[in-house]
C-alpha positions as CSV (number, residue, x, y, z in Angstrom):
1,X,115.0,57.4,58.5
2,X,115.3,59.4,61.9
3,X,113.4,58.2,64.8
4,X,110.7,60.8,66.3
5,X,111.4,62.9,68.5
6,X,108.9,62.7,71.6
7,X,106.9,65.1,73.7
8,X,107.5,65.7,77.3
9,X,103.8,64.2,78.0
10,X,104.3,61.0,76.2
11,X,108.3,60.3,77.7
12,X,106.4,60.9,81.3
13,X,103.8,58.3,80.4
14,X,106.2,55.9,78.8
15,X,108.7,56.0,81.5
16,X,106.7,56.6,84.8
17,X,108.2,59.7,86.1
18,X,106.4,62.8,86.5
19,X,106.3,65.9,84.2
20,X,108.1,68.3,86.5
21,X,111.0,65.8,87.4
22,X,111.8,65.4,83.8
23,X,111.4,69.1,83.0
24,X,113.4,69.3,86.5
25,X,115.9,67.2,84.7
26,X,116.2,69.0,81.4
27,X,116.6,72.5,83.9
28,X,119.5,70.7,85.4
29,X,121.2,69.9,81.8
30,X,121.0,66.5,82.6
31,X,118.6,65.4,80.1
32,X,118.9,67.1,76.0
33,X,115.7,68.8,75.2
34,X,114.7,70.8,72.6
35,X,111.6,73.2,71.8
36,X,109.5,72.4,69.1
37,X,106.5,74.2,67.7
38,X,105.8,75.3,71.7
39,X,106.5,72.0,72.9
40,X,109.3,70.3,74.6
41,X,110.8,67.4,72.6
42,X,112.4,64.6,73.5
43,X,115.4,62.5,71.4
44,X,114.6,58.5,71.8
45,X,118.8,58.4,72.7
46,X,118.1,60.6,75.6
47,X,115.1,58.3,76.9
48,X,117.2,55.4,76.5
49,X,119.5,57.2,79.0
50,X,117.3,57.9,81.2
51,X,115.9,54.6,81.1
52,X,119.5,53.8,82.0
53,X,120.1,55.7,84.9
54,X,116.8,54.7,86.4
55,X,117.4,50.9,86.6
56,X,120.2,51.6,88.7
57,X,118.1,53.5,91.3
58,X,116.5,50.6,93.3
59,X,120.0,49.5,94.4
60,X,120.7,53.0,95.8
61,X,117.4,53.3,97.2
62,X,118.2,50.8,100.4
63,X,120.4,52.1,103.0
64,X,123.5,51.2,103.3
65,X,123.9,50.9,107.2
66,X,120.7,51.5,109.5
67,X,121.1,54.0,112.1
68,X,121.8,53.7,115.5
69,X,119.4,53.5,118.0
70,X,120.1,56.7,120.6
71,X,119.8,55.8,124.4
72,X,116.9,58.5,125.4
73,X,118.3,61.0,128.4
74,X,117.6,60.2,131.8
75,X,117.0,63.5,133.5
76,X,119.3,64.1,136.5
77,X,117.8,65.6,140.2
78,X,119.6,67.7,142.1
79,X,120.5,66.6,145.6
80,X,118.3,67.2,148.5
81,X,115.7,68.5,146.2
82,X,113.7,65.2,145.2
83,X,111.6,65.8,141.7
84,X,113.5,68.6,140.8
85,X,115.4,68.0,137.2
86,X,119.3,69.6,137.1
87,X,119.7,72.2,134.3
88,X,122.4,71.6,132.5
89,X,125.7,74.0,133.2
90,X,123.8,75.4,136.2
91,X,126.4,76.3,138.7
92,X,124.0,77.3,141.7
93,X,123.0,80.2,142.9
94,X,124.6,82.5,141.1
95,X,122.8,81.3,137.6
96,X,126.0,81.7,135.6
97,X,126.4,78.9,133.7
98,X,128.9,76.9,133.3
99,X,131.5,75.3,130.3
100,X,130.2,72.2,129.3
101,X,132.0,69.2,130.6
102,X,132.1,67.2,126.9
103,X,134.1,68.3,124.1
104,X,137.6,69.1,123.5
105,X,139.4,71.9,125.1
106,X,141.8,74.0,122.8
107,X,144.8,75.5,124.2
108,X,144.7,79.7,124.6
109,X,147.1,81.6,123.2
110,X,147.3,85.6,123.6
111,X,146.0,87.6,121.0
112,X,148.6,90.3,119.9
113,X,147.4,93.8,120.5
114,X,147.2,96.8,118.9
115,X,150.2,97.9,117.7
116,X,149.9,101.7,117.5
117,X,152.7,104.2,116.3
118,X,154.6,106.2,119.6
119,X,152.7,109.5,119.7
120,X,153.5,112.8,118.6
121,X,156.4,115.1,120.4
């Protein structure tokens, strides 16, 4: 004799997980559903799989390697103006700014130009 199938209500009460993450689930194709008399329907293999994959979830919960604690930035003054922060890639005066000093650099190599036909005689 087949075991019954069950509704989307009773698999969310049974296993713990809401409504909307299993119908989120069954969306996504990663869960079988099927429709039945206006209901969404459950097969009991398909709640022993997700029983399944939700054991392993605790594990994969903890992170792996804590982050790094970031040093804050210490603001910089400009000299012979005390309380005064530096803006970064302020040059002066002028208020151009500047390239910043980090990063990489790549190499510049000429664009070819336009390459038009000689004109008409």
């Amino acid at each position: 004799m087949p075991l019954t199938m069950k509704t989307l209500k009773q698999v969310s009460a049974e296993l713990g997980i809401p409504e909307k993450e299993i119908r989120a689930m069954v969306d996504m194709r990663k869960i079988r559903a099927i429709w039945k008399q206006s209901q969404l329907v459950i097969a009991p293999d398909e709640i022993a799989r997700i029983r399944k994959m939700r054991k392993t979830i605790p594990e994969s919960v903890q992170p792996a390697i804590p982050a790094p604690a970031t040093k804050p930035a210490t603001p910089t003054t400009i000299p012979g103006k005390p309380g005064v922060p530096n803006k970064p890639g302020a040059t002066g005066a002028t208020g151009a700014t500047a390239k910043p000093a980090t990063g990489t650099t790549r190499p510049t190599t000429p664009k070819p130009g336009l390459k038009l036909p000689p004109p008409p005689q």
